[in-house]
C-alpha positions in Angstrom: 164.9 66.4 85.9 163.2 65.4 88.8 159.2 67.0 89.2 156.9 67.1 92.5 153.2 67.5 91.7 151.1 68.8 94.8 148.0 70.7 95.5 148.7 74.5 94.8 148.4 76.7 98.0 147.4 80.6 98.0 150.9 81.5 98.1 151.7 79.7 95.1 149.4 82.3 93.5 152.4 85.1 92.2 154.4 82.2 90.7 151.6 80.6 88.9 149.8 83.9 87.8 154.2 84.5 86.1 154.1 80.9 84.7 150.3 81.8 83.3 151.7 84.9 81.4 154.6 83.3 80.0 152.3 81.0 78.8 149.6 83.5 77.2 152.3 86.1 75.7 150.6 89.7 76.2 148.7 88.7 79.7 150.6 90.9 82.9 150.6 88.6 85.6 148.3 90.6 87.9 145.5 89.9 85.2 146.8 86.2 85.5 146.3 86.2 89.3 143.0 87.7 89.0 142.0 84.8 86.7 143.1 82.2 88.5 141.5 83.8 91.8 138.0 84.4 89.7 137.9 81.1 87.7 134.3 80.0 87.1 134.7 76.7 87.2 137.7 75.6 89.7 138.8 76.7 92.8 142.8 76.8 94.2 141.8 73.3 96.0 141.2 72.0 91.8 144.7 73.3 91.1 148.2 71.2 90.6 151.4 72.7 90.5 154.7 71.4 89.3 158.1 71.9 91.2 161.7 71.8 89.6 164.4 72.3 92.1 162.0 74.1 94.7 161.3 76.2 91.6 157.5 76.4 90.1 157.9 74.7 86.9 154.2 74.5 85.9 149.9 74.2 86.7 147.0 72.4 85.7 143.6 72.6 86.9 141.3 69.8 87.6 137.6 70.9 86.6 135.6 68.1 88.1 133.6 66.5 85.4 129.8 67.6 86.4 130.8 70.8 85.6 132.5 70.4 82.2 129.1 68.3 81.3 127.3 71.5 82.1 129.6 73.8 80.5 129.5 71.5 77.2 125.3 71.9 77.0 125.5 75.3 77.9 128.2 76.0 74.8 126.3 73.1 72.4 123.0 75.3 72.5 
């Protein structure tokens, strides 16, 4: 098995919103995209995808570490 890892692109978007709801059983994929699009910390330019065969095979998102120290105060009080 042979991945690529690149930065996603909107029309990545469908795929990752299906690989999202496989992932989170009882989540349609439309909600999925709408998450992705809306996320409050990342943006599509924080956002990794994985290819299989030309095939999406998975995502990650990168939330840049300034903001996760701000979401960790903002959760701790």
């Amino acid at each position: 098995m042979t991945l690529t890892i690149r930065p996603a692109v909107e029309a990545d978007l469908p795929a990752m919103a299906r690989v999202g709801a496989q992932a989170f059983p009882g989540v349609d994929a439309k909600v999925r995209e709408r998450h992705i699009r809306e996320h409050p910390l990342a943006t599509l330019d924080d956002m990794l995808v994985a290819e299989e065969r030309g095939q999406l095979a998975g995502t990650a998102t990168v939330i840049p570490p300034v903001t996760m120290g701000s979401v960790a105060r903002t959760r701790s009080c």
